[in-house]
PDB file of N, CA, C and O in Angstrom:
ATOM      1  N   UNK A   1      10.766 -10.644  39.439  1.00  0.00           N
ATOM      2  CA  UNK A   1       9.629 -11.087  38.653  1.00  0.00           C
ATOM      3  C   UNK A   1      10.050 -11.381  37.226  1.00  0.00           C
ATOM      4  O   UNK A   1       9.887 -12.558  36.905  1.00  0.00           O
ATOM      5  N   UNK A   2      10.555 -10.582  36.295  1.00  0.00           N
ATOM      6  CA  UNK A   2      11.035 -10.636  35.033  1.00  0.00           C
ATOM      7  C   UNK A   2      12.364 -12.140  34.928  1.00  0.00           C
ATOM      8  O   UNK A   2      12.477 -12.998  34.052  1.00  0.00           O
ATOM      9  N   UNK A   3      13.111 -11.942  36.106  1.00  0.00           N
ATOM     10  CA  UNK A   3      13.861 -13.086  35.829  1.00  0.00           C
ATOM     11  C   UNK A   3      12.687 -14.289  35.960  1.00  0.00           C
ATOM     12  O   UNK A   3      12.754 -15.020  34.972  1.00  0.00           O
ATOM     13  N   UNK A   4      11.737 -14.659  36.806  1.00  0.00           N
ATOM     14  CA  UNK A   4      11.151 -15.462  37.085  1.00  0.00           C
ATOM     15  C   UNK A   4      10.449 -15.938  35.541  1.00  0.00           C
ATOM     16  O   UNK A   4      10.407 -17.141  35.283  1.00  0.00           O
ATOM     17  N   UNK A   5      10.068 -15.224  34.839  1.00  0.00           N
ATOM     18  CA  UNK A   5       9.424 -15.335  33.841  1.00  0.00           C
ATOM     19  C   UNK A   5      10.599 -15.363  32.725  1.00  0.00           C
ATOM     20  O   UNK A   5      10.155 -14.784  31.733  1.00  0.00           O
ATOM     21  N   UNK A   6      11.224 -15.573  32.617  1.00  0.00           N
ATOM     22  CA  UNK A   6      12.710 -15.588  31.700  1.00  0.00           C
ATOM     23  C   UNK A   6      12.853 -17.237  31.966  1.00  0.00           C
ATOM     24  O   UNK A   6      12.744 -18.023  31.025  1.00  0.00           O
ATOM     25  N   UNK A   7      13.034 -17.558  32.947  1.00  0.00           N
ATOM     26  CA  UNK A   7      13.513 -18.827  33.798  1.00  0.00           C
ATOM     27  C   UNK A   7      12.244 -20.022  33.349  1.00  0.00           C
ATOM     28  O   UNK A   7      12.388 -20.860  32.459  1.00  0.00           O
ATOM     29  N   UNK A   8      11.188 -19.877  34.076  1.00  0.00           N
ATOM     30  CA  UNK A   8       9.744 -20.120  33.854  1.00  0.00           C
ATOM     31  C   UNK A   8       9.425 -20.230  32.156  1.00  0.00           C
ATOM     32  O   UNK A   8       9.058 -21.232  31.541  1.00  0.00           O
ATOM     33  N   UNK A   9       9.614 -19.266  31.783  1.00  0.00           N
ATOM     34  CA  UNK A   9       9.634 -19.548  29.886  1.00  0.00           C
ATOM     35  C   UNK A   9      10.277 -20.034  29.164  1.00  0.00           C
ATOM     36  O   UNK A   9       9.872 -20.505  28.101  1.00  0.00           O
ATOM     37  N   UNK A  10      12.028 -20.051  29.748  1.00  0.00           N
ATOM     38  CA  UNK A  10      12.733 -21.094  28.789  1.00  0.00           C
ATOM     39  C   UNK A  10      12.333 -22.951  28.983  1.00  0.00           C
ATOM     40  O   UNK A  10      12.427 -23.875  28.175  1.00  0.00           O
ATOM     41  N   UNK A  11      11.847 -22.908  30.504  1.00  0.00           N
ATOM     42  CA  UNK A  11      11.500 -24.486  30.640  1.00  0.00           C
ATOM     43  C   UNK A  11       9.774 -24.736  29.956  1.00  0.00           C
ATOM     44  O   UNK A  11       9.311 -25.749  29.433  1.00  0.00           O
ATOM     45  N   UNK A  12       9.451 -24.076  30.080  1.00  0.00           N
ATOM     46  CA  UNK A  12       8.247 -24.198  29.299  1.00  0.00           C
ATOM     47  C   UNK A  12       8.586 -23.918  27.667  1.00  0.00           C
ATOM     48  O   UNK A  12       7.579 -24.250  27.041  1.00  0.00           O
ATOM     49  N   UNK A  13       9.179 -23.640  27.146  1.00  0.00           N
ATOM     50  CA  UNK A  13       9.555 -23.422  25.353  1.00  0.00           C
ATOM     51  C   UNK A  13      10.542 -24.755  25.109  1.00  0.00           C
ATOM     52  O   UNK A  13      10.571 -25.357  24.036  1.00  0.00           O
ATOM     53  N   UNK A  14      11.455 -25.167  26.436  1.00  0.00           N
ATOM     54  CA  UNK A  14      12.061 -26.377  25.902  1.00  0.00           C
ATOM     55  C   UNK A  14      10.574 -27.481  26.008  1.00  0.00           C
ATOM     56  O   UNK A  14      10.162 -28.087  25.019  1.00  0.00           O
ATOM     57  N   UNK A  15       9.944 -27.574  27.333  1.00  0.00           N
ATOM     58  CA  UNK A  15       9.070 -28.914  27.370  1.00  0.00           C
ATOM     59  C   UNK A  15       8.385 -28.964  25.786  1.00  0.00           C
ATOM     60  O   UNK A  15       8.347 -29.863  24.946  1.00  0.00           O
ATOM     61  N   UNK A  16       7.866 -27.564  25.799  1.00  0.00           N
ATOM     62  CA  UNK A  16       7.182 -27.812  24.451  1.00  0.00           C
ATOM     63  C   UNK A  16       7.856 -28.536  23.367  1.00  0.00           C
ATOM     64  O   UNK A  16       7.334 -29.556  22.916  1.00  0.00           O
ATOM     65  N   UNK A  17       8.945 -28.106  22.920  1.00  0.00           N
ATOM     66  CA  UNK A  17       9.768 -28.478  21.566  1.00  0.00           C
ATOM     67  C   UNK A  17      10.026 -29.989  22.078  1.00  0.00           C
ATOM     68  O   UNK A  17      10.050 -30.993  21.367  1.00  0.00           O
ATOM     69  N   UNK A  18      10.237 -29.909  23.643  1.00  0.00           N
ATOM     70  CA  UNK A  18      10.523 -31.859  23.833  1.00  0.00           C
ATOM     71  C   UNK A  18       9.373 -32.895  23.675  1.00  0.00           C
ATOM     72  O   UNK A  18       9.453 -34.111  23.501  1.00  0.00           O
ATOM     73  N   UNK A  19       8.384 -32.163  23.772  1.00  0.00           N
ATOM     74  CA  UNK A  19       7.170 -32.992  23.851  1.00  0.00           C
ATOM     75  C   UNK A  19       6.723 -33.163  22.685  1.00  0.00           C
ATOM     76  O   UNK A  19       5.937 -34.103  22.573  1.00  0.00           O
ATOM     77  N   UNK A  20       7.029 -32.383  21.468  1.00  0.00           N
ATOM     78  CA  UNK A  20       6.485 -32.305  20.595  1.00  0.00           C
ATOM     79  C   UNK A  20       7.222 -33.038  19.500  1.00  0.00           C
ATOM     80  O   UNK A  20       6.608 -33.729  18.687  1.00  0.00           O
ATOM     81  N   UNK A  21       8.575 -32.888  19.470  1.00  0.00           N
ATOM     82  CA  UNK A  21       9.729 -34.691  19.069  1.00  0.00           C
ATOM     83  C   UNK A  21       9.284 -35.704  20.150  1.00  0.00           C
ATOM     84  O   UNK A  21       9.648 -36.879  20.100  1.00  0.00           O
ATOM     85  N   UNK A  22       8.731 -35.366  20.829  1.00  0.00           N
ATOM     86  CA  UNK A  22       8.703 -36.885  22.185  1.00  0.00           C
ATOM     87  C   UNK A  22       7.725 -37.997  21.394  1.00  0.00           C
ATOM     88  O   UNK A  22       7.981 -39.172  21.128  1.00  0.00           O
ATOM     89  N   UNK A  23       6.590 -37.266  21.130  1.00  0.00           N
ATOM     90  CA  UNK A  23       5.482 -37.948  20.608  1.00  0.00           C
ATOM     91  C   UNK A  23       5.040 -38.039  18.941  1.00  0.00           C
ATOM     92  O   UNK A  23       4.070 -38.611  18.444  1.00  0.00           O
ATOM     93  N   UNK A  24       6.155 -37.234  18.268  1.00  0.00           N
ATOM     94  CA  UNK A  24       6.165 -37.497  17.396  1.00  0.00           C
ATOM     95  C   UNK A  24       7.030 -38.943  16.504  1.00  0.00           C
ATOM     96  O   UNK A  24       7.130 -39.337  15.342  1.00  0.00           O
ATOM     97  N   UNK A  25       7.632 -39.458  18.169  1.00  0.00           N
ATOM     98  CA  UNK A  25       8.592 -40.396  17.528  1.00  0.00           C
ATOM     99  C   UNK A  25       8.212 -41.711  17.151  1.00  0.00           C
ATOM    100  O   UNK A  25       7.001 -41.660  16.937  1.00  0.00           O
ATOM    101  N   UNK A  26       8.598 -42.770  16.978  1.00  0.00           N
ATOM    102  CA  UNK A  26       8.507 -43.955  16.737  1.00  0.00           C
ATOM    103  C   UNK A  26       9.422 -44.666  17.672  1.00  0.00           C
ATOM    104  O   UNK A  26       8.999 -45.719  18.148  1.00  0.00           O
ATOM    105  N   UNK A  27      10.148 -44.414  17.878  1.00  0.00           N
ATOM    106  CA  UNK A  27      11.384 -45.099  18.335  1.00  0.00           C
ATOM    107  C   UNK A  27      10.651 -45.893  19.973  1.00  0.00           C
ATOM    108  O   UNK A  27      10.044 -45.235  20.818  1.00  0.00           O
ATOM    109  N   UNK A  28      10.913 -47.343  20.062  1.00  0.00           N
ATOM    110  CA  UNK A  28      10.155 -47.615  21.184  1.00  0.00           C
ATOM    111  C   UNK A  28      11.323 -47.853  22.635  1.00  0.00           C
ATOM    112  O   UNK A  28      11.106 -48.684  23.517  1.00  0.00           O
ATOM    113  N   UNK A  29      12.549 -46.924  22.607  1.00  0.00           N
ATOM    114  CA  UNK A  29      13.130 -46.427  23.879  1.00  0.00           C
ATOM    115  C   UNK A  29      12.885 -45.236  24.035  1.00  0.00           C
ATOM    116  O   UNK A  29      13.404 -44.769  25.049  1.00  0.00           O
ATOM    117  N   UNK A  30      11.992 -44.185  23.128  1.00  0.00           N
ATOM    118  CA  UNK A  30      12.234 -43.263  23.414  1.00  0.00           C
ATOM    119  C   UNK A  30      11.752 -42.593  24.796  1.00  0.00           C
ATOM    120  O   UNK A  30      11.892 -41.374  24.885  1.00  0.00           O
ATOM    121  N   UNK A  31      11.095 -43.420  26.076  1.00  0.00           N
ATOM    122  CA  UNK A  31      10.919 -42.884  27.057  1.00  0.00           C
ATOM    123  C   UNK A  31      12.382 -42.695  28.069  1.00  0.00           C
ATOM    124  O   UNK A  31      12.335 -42.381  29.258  1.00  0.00           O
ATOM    125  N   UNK A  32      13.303 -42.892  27.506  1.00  0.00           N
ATOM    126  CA  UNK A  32      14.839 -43.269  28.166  1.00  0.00           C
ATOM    127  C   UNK A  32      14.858 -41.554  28.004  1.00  0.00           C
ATOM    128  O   UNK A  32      15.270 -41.038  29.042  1.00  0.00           O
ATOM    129  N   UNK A  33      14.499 -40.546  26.922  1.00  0.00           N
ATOM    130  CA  UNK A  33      14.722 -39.449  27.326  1.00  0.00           C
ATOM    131  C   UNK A  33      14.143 -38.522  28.223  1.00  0.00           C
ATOM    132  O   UNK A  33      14.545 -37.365  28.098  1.00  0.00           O
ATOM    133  N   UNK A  34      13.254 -38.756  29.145  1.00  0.00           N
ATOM    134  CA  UNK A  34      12.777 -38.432  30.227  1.00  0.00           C
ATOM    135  C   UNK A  34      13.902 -38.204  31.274  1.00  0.00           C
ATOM    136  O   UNK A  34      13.517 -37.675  32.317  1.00  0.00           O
ATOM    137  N   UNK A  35      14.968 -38.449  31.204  1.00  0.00           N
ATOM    138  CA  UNK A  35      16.306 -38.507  32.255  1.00  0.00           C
ATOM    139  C   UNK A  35      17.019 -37.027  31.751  1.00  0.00           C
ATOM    140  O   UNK A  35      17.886 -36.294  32.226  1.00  0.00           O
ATOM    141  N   UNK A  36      16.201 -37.006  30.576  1.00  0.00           N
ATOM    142  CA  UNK A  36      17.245 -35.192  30.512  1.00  0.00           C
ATOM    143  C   UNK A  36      15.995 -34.025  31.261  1.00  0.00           C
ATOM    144  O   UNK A  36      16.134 -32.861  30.882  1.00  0.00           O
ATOM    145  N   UNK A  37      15.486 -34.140  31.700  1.00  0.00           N
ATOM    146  CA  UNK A  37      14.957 -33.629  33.038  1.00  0.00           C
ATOM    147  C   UNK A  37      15.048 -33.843  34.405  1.00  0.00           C
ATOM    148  O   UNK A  37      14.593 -33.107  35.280  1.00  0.00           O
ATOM    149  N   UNK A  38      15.773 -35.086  34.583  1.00  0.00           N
ATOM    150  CA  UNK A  38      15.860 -35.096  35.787  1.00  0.00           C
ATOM    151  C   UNK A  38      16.706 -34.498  36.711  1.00  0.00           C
ATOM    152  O   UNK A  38      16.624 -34.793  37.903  1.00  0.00           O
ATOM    153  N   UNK A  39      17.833 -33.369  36.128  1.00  0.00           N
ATOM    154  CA  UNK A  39      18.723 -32.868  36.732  1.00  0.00           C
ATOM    155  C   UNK A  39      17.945 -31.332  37.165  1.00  0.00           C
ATOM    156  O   UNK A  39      18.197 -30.493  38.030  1.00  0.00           O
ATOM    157  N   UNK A  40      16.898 -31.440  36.111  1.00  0.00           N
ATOM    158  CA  UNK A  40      16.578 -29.762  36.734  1.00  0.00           C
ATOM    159  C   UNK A  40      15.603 -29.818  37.387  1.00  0.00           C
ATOM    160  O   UNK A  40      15.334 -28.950  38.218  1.00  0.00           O
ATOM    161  N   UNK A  41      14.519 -31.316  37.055  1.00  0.00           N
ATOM    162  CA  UNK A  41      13.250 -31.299  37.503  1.00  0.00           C
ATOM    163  C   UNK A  41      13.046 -32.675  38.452  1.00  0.00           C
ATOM    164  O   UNK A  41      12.358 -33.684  38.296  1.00  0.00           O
ATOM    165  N   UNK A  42      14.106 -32.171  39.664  1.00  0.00           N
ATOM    166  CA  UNK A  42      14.167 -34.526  40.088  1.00  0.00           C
ATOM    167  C   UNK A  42      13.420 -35.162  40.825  1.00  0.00           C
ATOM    168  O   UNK A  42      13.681 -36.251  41.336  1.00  0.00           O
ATOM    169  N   UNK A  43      11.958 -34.240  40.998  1.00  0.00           N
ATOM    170  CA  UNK A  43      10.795 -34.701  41.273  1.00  0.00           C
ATOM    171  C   UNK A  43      10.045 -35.862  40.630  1.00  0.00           C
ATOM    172  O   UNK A  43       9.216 -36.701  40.984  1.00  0.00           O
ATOM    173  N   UNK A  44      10.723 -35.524  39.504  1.00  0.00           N
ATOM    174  CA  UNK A  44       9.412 -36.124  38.030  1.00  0.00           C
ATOM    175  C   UNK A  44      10.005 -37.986  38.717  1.00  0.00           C
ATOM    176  O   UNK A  44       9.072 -38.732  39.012  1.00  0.00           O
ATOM    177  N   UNK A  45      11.622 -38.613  38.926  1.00  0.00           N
ATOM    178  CA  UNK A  45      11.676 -39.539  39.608  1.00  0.00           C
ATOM    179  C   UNK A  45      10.568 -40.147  40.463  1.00  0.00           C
ATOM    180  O   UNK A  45      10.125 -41.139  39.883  1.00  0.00           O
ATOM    181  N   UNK A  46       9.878 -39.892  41.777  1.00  0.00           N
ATOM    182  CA  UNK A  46       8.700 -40.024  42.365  1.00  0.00           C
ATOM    183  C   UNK A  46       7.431 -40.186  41.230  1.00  0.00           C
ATOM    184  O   UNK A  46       6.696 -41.173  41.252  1.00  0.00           O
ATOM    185  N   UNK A  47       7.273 -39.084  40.235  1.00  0.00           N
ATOM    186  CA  UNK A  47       5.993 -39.147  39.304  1.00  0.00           C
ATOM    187  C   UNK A  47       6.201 -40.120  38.697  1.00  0.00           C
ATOM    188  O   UNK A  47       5.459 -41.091  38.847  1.00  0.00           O
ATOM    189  N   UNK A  48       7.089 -40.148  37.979  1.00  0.00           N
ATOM    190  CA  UNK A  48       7.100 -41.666  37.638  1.00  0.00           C
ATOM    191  C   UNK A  48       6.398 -43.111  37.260  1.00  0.00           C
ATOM    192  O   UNK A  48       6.092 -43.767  36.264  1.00  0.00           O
ATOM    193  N   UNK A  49       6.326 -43.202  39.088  1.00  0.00           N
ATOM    194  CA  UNK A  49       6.361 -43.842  39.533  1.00  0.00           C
ATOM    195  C   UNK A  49       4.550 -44.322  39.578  1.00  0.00           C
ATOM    196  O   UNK A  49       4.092 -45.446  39.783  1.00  0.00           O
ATOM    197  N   UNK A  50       3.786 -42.999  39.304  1.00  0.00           N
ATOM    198  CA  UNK A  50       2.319 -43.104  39.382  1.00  0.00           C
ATOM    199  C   UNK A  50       1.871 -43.530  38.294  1.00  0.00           C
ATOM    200  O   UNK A  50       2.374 -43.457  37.173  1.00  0.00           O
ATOM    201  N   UNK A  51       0.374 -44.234  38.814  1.00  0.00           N
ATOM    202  CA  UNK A  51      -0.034 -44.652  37.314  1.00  0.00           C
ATOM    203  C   UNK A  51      -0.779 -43.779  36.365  1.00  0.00           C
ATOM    204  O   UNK A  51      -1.998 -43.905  36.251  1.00  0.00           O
ATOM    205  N   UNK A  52       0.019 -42.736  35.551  1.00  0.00           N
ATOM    206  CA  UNK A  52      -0.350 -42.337  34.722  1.00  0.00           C
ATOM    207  C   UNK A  52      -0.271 -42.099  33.152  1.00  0.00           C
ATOM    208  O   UNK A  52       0.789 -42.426  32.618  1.00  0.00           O
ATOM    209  N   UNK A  53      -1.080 -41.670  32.510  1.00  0.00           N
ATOM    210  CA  UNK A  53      -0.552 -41.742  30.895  1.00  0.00           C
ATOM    211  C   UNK A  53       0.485 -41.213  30.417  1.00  0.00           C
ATOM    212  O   UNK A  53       0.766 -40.232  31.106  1.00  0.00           O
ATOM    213  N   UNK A  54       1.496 -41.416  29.251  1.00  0.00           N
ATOM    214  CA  UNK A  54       2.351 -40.974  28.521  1.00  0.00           C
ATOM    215  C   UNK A  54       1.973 -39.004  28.496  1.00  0.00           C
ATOM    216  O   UNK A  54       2.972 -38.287  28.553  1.00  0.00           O
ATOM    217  N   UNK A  55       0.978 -38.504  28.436  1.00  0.00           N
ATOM    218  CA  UNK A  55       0.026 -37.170  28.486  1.00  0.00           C
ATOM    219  C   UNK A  55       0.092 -37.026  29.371  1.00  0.00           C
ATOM    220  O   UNK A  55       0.825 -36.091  29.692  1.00  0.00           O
ATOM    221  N   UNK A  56      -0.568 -37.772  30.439  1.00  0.00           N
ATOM    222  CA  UNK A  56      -0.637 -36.894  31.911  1.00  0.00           C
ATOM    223  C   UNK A  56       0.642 -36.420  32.265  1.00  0.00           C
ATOM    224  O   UNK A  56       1.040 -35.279  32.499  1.00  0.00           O
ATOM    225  N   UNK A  57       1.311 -37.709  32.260  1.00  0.00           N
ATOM    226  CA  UNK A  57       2.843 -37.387  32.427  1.00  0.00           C
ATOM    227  C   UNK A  57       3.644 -35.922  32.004  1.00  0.00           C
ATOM    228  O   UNK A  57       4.218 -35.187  32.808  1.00  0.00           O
ATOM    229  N   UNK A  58       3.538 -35.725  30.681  1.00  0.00           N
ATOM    230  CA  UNK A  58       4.398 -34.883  29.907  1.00  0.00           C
ATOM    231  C   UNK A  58       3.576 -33.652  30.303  1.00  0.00           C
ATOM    232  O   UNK A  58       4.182 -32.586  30.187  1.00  0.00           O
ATOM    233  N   UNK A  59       2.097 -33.579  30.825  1.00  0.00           N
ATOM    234  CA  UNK A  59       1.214 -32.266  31.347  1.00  0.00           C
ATOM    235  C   UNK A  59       1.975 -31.924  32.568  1.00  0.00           C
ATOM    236  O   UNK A  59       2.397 -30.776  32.704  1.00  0.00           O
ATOM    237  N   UNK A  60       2.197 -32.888  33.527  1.00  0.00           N
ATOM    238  CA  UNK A  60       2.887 -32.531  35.170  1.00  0.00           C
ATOM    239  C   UNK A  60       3.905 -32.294  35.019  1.00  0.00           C
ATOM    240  O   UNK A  60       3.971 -31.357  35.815  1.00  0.00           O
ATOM    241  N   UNK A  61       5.130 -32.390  34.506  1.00  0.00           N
ATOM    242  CA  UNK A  61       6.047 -32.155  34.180  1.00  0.00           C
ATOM    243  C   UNK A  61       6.486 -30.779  33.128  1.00  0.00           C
ATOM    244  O   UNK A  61       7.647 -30.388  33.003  1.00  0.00           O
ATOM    245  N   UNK A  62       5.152 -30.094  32.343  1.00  0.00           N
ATOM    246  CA  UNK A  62       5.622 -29.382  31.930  1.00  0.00           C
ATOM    247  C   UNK A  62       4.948 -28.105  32.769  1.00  0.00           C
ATOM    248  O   UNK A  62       5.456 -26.986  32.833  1.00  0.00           O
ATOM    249  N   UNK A  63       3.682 -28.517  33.406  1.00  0.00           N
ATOM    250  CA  UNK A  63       3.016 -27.399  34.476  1.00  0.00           C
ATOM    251  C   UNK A  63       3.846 -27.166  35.331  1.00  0.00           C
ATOM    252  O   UNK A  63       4.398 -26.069  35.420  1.00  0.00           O
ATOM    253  N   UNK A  64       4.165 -28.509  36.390  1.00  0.00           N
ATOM    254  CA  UNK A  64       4.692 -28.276  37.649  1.00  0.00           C
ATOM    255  C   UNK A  64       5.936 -27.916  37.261  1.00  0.00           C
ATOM    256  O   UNK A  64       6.271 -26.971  37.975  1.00  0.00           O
ATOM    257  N   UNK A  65       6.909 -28.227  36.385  1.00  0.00           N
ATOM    258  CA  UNK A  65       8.453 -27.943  36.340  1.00  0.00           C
ATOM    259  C   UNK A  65       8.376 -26.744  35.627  1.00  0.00           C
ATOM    260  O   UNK A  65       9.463 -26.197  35.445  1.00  0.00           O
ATOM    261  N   UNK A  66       7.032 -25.985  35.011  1.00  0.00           N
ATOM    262  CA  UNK A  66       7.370 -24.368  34.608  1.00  0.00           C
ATOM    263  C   UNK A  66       6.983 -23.270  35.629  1.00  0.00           C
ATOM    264  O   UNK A  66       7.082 -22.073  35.360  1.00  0.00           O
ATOM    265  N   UNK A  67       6.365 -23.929  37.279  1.00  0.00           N
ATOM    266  CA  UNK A  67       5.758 -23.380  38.179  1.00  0.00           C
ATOM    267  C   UNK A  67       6.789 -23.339  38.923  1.00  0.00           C
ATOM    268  O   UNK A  67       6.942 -22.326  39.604  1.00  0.00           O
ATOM    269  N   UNK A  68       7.809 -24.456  39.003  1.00  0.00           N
ATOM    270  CA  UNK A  68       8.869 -24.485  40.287  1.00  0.00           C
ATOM    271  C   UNK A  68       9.806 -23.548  39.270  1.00  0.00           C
ATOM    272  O   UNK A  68      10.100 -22.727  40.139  1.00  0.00           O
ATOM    273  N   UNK A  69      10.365 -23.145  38.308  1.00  0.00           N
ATOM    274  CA  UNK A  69      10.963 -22.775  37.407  1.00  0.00           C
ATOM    275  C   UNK A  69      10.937 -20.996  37.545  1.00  0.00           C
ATOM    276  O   UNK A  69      11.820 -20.158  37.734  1.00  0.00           O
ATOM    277  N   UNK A  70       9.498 -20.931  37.353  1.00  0.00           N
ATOM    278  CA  UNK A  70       9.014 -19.447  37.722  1.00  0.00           C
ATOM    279  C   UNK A  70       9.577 -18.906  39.127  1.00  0.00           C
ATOM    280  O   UNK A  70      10.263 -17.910  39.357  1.00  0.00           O
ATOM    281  N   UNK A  71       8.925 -20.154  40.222  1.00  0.00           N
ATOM    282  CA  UNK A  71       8.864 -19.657  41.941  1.00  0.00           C
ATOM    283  C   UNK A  71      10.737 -18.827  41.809  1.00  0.00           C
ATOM    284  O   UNK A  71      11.063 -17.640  41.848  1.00  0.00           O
ATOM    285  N   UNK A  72      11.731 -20.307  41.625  1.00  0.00           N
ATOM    286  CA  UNK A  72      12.909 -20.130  41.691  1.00  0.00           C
ATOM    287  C   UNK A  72      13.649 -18.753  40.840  1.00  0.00           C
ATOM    288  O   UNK A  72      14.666 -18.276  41.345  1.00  0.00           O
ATOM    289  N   UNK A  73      13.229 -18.287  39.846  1.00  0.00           N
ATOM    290  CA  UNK A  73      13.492 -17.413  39.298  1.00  0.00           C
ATOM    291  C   UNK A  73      13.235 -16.220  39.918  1.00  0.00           C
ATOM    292  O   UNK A  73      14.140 -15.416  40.140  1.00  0.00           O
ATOM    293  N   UNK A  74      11.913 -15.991  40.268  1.00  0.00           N
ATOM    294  CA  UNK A  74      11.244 -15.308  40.925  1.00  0.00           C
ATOM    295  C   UNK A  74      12.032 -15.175  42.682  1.00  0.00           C
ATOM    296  O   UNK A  74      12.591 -14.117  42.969  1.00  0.00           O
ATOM    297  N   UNK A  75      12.006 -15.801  43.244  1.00  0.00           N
ATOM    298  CA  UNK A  75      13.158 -15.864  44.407  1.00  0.00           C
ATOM    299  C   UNK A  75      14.748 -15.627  44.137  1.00  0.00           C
ATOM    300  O   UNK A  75      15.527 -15.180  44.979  1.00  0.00           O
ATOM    301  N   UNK A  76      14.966 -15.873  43.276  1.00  0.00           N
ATOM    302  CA  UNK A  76      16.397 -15.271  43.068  1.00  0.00           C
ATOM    303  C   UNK A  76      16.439 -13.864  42.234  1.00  0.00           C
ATOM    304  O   UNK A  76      17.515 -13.292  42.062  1.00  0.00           O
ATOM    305  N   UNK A  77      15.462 -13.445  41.828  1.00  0.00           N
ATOM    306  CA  UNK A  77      15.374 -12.114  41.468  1.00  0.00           C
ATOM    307  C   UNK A  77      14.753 -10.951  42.727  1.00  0.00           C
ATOM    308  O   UNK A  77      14.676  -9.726  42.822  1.00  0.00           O
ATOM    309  N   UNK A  78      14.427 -12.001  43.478  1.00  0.00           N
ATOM    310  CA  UNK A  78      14.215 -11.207  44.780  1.00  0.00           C
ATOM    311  C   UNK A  78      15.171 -10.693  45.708  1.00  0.00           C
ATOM    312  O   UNK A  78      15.428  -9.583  46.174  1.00  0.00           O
ATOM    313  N   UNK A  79      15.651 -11.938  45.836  1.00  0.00           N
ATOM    314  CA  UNK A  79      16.763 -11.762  46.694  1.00  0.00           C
ATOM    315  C   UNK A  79      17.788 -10.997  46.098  1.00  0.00           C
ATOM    316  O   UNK A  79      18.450 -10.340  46.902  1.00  0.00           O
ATOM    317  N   UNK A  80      18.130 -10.892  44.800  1.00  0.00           N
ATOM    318  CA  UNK A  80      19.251  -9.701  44.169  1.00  0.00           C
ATOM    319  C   UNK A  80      18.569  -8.561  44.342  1.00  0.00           C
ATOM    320  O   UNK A  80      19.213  -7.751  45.008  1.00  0.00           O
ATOM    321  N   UNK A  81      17.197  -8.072  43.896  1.00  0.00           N
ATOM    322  CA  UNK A  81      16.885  -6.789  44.920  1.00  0.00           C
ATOM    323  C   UNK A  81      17.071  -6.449  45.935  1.00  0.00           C
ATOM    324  O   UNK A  81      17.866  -5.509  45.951  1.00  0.00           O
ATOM    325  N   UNK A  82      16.669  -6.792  47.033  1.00  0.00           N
ATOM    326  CA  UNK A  82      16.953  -7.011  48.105  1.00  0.00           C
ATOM    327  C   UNK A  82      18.459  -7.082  48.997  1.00  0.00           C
ATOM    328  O   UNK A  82      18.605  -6.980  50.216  1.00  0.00           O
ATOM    329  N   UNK A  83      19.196  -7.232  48.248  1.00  0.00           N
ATOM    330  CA  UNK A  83      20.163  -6.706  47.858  1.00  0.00           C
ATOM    331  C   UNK A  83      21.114  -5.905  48.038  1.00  0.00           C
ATOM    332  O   UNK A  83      21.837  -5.482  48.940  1.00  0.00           O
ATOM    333  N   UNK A  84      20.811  -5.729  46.193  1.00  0.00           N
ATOM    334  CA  UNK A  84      21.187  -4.388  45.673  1.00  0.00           C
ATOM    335  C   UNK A  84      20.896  -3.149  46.800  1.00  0.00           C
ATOM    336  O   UNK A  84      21.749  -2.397  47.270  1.00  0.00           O
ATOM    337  N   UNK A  85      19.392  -3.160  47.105  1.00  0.00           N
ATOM    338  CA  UNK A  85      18.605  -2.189  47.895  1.00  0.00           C
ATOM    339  C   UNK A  85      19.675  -2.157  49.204  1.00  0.00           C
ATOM    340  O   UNK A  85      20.254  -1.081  49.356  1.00  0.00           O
ATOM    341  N   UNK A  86      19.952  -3.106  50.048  1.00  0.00           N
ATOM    342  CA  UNK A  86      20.506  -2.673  51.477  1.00  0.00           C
ATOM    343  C   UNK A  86      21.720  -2.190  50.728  1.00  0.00           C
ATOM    344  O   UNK A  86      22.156  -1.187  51.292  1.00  0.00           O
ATOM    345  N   UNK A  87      22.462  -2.538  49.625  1.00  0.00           N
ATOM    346  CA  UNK A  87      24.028  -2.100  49.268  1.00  0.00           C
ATOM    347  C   UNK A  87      23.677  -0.707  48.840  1.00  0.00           C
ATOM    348  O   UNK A  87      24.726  -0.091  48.648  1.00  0.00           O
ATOM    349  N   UNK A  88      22.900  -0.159  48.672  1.00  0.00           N
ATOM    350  CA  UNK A  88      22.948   1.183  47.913  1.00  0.00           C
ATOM    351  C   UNK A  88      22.630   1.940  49.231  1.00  0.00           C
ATOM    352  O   UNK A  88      23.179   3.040  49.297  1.00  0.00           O
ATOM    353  N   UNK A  89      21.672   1.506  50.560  1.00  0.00           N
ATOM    354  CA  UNK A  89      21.309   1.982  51.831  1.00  0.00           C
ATOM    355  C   UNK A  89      22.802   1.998  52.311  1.00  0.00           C
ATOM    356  O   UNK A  89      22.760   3.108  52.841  1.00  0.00           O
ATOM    357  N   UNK A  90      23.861   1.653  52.476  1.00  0.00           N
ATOM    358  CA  UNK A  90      24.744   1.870  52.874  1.00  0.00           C
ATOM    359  C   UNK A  90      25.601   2.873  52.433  1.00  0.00           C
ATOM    360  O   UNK A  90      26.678   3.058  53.000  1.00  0.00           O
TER     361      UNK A  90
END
């Protein structure tokens, strides 16, 4: 659980700080940085693709990629219990 929320909070503290230079910019490529998520989050590829706002966008991406973020954390802190637990049963 604690890793899950470690994991889950650093992608949610980066979206924030990204979203918040994202839209503060001027620069009119700046949607080209949307690709530095795609290695952790390579769903957002498909989203994309929908017709939605510059906002909606940066909302699904920072909900859903701090939810899959959590699950995964949360599952790999499981499974090291789980574990630990049968190695110490032995």
């Amino acid at each position: 659980m604690l890793l899950g929320i470690i994991v889950g909070g650093a992608h949610l503290s980066f979206c924030l700080l990204f979203f918040a230079f994202y839209f503060a910019s001027a620069d009119p490529q700046k949607s080209m940085a949307f690709s530095l998520f795609v290695p952790f989050d390579p769903w957002i590829v498909p989203l994309s693709r929908l017709p939605i706002t510059e906002v909606g966008f940066a909302a699904a991406v920072t909900i859903l990629g701090t939810a899959q973020w959590w699950a995964v954390g949360h599952l790999v802190g499981t499974g090291f219990r789980w574990i630990i637990e049968r190695l110490r049963r032995s």
